[in-house]
LUMNU-436532 format. One record per residue (C-alpha): x, y, z. Coordinates in Angstrom, 3 decimals, decimal comma. Layout:
BEGIN
c1=X; c2=Y; c3=Z
...
% end
This chain:
BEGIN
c1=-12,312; c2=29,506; c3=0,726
c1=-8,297; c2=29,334; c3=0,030
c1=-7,553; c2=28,663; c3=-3,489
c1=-6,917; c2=25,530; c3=-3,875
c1=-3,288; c2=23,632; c3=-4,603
c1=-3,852; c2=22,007; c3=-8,204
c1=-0,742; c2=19,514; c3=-9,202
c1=-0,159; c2=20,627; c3=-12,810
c1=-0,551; c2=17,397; c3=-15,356
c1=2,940; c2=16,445; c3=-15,417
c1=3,298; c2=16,012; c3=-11,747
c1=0,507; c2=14,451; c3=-11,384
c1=1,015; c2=12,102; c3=-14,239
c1=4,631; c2=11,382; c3=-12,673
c1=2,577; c2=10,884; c3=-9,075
c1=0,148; c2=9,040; c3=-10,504
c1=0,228; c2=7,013; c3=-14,122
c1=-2,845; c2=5,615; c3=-13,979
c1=-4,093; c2=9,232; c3=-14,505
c1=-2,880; c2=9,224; c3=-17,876
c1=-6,280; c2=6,731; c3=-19,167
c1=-8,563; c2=7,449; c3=-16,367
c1=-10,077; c2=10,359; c3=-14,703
c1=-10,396; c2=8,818; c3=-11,704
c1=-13,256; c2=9,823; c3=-8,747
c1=-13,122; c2=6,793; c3=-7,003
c1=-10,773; c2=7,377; c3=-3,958
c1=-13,185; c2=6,526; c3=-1,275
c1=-13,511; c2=2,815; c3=-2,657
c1=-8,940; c2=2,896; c3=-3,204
c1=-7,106; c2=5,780; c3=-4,101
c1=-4,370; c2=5,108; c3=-7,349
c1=-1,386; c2=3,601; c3=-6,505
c1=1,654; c2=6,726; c3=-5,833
c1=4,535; c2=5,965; c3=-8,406
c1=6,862; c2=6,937; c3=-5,560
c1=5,312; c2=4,058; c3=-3,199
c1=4,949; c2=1,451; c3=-5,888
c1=8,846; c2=2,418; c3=-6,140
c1=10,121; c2=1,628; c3=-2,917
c1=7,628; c2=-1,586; c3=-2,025
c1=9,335; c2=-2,853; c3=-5,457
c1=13,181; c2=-1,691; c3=-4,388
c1=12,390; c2=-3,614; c3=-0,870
c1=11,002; c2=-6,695; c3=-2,657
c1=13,605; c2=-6,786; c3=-4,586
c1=16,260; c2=-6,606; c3=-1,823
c1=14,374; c2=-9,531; c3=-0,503
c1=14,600; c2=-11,345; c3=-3,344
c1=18,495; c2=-10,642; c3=-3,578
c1=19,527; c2=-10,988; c3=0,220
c1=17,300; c2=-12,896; c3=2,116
c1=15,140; c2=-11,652; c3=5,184
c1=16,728; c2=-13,201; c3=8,136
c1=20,217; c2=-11,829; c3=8,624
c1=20,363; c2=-9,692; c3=11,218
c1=20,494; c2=-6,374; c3=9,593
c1=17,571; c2=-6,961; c3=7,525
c1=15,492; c2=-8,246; c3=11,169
c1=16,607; c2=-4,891; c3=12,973
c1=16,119; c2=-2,484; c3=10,349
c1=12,590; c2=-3,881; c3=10,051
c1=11,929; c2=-3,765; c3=13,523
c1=12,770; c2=-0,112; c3=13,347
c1=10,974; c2=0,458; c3=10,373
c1=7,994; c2=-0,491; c3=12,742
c1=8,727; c2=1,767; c3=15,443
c1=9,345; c2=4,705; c3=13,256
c1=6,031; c2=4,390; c3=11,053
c1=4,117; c2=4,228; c3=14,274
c1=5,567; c2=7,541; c3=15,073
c1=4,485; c2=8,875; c3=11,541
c1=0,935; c2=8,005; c3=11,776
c1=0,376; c2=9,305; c3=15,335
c1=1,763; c2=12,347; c3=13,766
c1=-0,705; c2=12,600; c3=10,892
c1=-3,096; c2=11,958; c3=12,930
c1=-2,739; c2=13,875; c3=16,328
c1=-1,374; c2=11,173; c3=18,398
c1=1,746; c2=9,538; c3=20,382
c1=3,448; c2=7,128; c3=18,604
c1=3,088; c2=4,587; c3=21,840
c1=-0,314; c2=4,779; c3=20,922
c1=-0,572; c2=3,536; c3=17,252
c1=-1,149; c2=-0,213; c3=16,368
c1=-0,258; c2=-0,662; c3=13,010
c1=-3,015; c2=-2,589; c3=11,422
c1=-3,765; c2=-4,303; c3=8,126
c1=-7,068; c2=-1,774; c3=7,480
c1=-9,743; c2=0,321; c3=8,754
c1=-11,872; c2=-3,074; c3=10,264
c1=-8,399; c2=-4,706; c3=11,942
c1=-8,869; c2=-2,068; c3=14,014
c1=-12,490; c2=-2,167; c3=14,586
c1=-12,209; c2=-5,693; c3=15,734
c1=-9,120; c2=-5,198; c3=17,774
c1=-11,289; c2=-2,770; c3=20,051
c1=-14,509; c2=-4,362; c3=19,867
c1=-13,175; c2=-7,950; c3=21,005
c1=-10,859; c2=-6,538; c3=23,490
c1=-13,612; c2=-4,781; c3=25,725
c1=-14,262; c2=-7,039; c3=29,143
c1=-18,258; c2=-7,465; c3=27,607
c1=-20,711; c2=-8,854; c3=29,480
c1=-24,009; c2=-10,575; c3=28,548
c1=-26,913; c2=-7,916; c3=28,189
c1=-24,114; c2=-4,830; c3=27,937
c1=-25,237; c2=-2,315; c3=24,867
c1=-23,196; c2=-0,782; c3=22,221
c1=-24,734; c2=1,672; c3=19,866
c1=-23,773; c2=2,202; c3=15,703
c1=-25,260; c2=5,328; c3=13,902
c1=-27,649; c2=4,589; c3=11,361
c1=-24,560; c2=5,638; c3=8,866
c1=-21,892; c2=2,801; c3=9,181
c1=-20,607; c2=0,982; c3=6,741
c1=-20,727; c2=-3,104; c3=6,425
c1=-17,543; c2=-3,665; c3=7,800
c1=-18,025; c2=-1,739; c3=10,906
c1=-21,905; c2=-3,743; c3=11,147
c1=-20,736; c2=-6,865; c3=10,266
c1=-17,863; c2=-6,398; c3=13,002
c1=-20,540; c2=-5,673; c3=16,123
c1=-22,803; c2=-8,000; c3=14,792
c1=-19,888; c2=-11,083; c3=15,565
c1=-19,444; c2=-9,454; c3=18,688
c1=-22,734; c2=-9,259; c3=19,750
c1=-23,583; c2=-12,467; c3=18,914
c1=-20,632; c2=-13,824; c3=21,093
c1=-21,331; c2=-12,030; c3=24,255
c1=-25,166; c2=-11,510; c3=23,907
c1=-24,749; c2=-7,560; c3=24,174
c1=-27,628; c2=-5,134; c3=22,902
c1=-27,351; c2=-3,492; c3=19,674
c1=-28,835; c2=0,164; c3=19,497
c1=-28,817; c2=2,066; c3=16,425
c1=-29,015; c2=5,797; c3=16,374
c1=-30,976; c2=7,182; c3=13,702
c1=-28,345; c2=10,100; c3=12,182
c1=-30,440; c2=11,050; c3=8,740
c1=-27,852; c2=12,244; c3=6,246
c1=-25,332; c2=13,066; c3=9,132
c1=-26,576; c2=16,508; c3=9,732
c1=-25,149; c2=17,796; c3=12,765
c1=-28,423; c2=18,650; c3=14,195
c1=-29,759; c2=14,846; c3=13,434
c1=-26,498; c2=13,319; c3=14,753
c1=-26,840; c2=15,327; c3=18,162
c1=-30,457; c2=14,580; c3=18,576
c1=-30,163; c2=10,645; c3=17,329
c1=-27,026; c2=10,521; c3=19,997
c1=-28,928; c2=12,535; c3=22,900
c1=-31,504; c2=10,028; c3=22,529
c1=-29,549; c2=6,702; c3=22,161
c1=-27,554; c2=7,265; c3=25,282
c1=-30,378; c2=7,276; c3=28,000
c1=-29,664; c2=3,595; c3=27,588
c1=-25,761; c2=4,124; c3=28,254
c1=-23,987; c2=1,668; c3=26,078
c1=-20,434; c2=0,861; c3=26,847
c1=-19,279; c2=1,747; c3=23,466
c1=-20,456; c2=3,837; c3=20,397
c1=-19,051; c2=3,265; c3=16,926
c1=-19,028; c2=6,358; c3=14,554
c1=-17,755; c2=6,804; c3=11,382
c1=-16,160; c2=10,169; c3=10,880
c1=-16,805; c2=10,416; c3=7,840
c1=-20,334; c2=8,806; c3=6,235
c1=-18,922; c2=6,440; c3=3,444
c1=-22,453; c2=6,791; c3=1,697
c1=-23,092; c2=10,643; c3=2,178
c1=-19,917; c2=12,282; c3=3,072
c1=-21,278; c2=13,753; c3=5,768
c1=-18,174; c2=14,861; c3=8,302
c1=-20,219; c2=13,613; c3=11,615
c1=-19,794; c2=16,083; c3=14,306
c1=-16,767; c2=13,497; c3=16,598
c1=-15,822; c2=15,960; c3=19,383
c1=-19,665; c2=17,130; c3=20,122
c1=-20,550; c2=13,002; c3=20,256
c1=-17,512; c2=12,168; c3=22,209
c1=-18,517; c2=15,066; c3=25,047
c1=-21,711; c2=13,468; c3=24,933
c1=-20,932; c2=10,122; c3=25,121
c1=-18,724; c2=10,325; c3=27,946
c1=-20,488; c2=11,841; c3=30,220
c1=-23,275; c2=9,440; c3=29,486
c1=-20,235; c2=6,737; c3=30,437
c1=-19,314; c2=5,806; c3=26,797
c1=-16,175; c2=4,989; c3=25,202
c1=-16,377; c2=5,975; c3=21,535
c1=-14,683; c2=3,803; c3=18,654
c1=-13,909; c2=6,025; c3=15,379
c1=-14,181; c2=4,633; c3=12,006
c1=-11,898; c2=6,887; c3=10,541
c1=-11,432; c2=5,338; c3=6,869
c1=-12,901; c2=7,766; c3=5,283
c1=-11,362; c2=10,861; c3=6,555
c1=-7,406; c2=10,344; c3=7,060
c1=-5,757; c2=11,892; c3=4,122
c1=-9,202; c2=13,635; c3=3,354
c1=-9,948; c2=15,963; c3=6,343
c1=-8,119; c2=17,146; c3=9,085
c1=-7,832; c2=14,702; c3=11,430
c1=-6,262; c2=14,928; c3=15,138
c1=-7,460; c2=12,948; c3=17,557
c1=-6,361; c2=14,158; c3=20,849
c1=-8,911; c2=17,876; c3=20,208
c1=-11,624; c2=15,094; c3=19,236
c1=-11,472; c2=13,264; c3=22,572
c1=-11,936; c2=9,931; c3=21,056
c1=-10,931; c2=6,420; c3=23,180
c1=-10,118; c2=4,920; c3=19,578
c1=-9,635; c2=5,713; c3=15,946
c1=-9,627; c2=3,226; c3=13,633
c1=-8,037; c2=4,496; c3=9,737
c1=-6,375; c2=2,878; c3=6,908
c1=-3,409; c2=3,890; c3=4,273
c1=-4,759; c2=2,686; c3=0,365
c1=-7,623; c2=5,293; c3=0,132
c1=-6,831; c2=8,967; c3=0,599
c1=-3,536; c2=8,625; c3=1,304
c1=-2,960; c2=6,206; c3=-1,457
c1=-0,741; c2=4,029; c3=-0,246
c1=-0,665; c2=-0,140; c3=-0,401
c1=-3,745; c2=-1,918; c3=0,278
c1=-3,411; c2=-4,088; c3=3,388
c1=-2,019; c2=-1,054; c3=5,590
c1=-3,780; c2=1,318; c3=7,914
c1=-3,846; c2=2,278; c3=12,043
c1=-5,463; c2=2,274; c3=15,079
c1=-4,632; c2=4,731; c3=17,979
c1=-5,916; c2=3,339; c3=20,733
c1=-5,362; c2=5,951; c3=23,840
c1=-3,105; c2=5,959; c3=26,645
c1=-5,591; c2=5,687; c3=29,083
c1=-7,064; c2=2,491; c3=27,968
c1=-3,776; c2=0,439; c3=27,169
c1=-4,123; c2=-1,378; c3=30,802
c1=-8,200; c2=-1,886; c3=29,860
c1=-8,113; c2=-2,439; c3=26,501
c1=-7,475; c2=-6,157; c3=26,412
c1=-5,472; c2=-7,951; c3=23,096
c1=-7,628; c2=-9,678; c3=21,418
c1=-4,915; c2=-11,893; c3=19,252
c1=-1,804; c2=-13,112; c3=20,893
c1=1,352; c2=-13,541; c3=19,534
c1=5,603; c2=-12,868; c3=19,973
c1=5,448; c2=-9,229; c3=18,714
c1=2,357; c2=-8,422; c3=21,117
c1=5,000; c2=-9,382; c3=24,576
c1=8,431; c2=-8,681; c3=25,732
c1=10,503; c2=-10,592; c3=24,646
c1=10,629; c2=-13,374; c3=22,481
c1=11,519; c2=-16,398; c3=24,930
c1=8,272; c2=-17,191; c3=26,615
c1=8,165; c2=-20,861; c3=27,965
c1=5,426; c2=-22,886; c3=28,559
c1=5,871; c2=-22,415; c3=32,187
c1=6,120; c2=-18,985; c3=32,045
c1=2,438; c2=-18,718; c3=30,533
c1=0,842; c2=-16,660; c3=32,756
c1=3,526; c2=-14,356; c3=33,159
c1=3,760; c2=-12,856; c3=29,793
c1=4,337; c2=-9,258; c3=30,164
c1=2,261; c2=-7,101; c3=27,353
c1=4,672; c2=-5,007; c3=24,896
c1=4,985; c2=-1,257; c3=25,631
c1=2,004; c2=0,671; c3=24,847
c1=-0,173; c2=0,321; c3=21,893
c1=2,314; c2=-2,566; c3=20,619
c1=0,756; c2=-5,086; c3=22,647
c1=-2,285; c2=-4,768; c3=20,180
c1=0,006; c2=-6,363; c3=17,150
c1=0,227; c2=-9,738; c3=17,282
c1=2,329; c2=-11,090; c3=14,274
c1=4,789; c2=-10,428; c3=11,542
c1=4,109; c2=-8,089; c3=7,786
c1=5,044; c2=-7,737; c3=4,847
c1=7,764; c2=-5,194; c3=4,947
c1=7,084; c2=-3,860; c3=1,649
c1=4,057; c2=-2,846; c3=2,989
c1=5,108; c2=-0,837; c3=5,845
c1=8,015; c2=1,572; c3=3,839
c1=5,739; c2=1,589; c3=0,972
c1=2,407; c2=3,426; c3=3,957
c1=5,166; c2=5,478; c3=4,947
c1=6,320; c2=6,906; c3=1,779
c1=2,506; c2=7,552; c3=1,539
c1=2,209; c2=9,093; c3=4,308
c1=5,399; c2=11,079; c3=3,801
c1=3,911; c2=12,377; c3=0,142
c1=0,974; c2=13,336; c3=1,816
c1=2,239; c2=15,417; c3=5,058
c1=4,618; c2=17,123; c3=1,747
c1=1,297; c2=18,331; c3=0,511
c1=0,182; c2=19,517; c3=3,581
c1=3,467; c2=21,372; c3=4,248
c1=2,798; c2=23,396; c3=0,993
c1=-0,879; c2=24,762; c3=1,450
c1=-2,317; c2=21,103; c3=0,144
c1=-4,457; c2=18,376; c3=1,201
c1=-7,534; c2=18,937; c3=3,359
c1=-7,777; c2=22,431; c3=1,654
c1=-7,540; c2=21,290; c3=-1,989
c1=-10,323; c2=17,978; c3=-1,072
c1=-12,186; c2=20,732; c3=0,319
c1=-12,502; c2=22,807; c3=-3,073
c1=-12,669; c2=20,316; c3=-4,772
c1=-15,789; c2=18,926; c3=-3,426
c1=-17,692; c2=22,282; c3=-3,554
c1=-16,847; c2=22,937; c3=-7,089
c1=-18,220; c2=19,148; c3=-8,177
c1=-21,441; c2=19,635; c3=-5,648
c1=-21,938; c2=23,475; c3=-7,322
c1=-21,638; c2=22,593; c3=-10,962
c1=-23,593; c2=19,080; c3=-10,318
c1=-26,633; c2=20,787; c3=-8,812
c1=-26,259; c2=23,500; c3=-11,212
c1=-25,307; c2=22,522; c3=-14,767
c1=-27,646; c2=18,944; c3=-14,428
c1=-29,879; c2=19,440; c3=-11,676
c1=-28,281; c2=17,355; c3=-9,281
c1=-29,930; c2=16,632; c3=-6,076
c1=-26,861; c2=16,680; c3=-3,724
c1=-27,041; c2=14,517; c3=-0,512
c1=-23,824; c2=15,813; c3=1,279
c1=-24,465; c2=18,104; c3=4,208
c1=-22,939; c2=21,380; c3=3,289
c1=-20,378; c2=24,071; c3=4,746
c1=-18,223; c2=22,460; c3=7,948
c1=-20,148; c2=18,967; c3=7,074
c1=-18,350; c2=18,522; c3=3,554
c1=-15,310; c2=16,208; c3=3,245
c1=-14,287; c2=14,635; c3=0,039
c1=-17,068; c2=12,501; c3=-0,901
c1=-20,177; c2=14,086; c3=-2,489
c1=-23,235; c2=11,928; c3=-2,768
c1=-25,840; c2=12,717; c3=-5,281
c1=-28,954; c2=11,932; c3=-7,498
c1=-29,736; c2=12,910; c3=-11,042
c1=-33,363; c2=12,804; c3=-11,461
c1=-34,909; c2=9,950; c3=-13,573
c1=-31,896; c2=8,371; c3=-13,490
c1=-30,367; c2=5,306; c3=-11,770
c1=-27,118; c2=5,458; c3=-9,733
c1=-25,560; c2=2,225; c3=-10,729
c1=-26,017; c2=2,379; c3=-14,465
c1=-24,912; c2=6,007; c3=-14,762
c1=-21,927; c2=4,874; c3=-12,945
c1=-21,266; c2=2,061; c3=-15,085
c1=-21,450; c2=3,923; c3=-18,000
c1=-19,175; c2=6,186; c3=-17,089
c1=-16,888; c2=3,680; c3=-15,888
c1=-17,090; c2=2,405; c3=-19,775
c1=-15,531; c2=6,367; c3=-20,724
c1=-12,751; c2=5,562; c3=-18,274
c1=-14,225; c2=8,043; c3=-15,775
c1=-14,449; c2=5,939; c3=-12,328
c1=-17,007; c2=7,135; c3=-9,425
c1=-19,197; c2=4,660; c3=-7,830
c1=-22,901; c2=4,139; c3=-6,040
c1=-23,655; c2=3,328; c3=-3,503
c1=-26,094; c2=0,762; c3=-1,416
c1=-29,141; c2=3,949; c3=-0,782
c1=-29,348; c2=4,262; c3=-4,648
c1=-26,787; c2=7,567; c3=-4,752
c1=-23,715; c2=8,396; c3=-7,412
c1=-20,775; c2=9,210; c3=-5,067
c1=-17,770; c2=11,284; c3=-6,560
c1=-14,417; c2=11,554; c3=-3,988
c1=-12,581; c2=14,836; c3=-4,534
c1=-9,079; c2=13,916; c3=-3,562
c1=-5,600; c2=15,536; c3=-2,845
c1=-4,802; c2=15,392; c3=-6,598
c1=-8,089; c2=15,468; c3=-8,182
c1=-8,236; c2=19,195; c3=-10,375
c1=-10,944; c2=21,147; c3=-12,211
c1=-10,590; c2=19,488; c3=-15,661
c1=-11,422; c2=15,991; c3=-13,807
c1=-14,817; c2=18,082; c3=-12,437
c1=-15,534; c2=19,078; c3=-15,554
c1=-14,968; c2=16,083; c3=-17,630
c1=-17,237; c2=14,497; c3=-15,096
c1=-20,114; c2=16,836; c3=-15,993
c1=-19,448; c2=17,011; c3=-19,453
c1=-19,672; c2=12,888; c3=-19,932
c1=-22,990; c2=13,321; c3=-17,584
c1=-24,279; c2=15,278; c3=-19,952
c1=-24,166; c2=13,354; c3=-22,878
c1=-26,935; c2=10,570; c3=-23,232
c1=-24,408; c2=8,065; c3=-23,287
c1=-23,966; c2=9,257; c3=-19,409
c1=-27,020; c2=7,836; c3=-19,051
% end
């Protein structure tokens, strides 16, 4: 494995100050606020505050602003930039695909047995609106041998859609996309990515993976503002997919009569998909993100360092405290490790560690789950298994 890039303290601590009272193992659930981000959302706020936000400068610089972060995130994550909606989070997108599909009563769509709430909750509504089938595909841990067989055997019913998280939120298994997208299209499936665990995390590029959608957000592992994420939604389905909000920014134009109501022509590509104004703080502050994080990818960073990271907390878990680790190993690992510690339970040993400022989580199957980030290092692994150690870990 390549040696992981480590941000020494003071870098980090400028990066990051909420690293200076917490050791914090948490970034699945929100990564900490970047200093640099928090910096320019305040600077635009403040510009706001000082000059207004209607005068024309201020309305076409924004409008660019919008244009050019789409182009950003397709290329973080492997797509055109006609193809990014720019989304509030990870289930915007969700819904935006799953209510824009042309459903009719008694079609299926299949969820692995891995999803998270959001992602449940969201077919759930959408099932119950157009009477469609819900299958669920039994996926184990996310082994790639249990995701291949659960998905060979869920698609003799060919659903119209499959939702699949790329990343397990409660194992952090890395599910095996581009083998379940071959799959699922030539059983006839479109496939829906919930990618909110794996953007800023893994290695994401979703033109190899084949998928129709891909569904991501900016606050966790690229740690950006909360209220920000992406959906690419594919060439190929812009004139299928259909918008499931309306609204001025999702047209051409902005002088749409009454009369003209049937005539509204859909904006250029995935555009058409947004359907009203942000906050602009919020969009320069995912960008800066986003920049911060393709900076640490130009220098031998990101994906790698998670990467270590993870397989040093999983080794010295399992060895140092007997830790039953949950994660599926090797090519399945991405920045979340899920574990157990024998005889003891998840959400008190989280909570006490949460009173020795150390912040991990459990999670809803009874497991302790520890994300390895971009900037986490091995003191915050150790200190971790040090704390554990101690009854008061307990």
């Amino acid at each position: 494995m390549t040696a992981p890039v480590v941000l020494d303290a003071a870098a980090r601590l400028a990066l990051f100050p909420a690293m200076d009272s917490l050791v914090y193992l948490n970034t699945g659930s929100a990564g900490p606020l970047l200093a640099p981000v928090e910096q320019i959302m305040t600077d635009s706020l403040r510009h706001e505050l000082h000059h207004g936000r209607a005068d024309n400068a201020s309305w076409v610089a924004f409008l660019d602003s919008r244009t050019a972060l789409r182009d950003l995130l397709g290329s973080l994550v492997g797509a055109d930039g006609s193809e990014i909606v720019l989304t509030h989070h990870t289930t915007e997108g969700l819904n935006i695909v799953l209510w824009g599909i042309d459903w009719e009563p008694g079609d299926r769509i299949a969820i692995t047995s891995l999803e998270h709430d959001a992602g449940i909750a969201a077919v759930q509504a959408v099932a119950k609106r157009h009477d469609l089938i819900v299958d669920v595909i039994e996926v184990g841990m996310g082994s790639t041998d249990d995701v291949l067989a659960g998905l060979a055997a869920g698609l003799v019913n060919t659903p119209r859609l499959l939702l699949a998280s790329h990343v397990a939120y409660a194992t952090g298994a890395v599910l095996p996309i581009a083998a379940m997208v071959e799959a699922a299209h030539a059983a006839g499936t479109a496939v829906l990515v919930d990618g909110a665990q794996a953007v800023g995390a893994i290695e994401v590029d979703v033109a190899a993976l084949g998928a129709d959608f891909y569904s991501f957000n900016g606050y966790k592992w690229l740690c950006g503002p909360e209220g920000s994420g992406g959906l690419v939604v594919r060439e190929e389905w812009h004139e299928r997919l259909l918008p499931s909000h309306g609204g001025a920014f999702g047209i051409v134009g902005s002088t749409l009569r009454i009369d003209d109501v049937h005539h509204a022509e859909p904006a250029p590509g995935a555009a058409r998909y947004e359907s009203g104004s942000w906050f602009r703080p919020q969009l320069v502050g995912l960008a800066a993100a986003v920049e911060w994080y393709r900076g640490l990818v130009a220098g031998g960073g990101g994906a790698p360092t998670v990467a270590a990271m993870a397989e040093l907390a999983a080794s010295r878990l399992a060895d140092e405290l007997g830790a039953v680790i949950h994660t599926p190993v090797n090519d399945q690992r991405s920045g979340l490790v899920a574990f157990t510690l024998p005889g003891r339970v998840a959400s008190e040993v989280s909570a006490a560690l949460e009173g020795e400022s150390i912040i991990i989580r459990s999670t809803p199957i009874g497991h302790l789950r520890v994300s390895c980030a971009a900037f986490t290092t091995p003191d915050d692994i150790a200190a971790l298994v040090a704390a554990l150690a101690l009854p008061t870990g307990s």
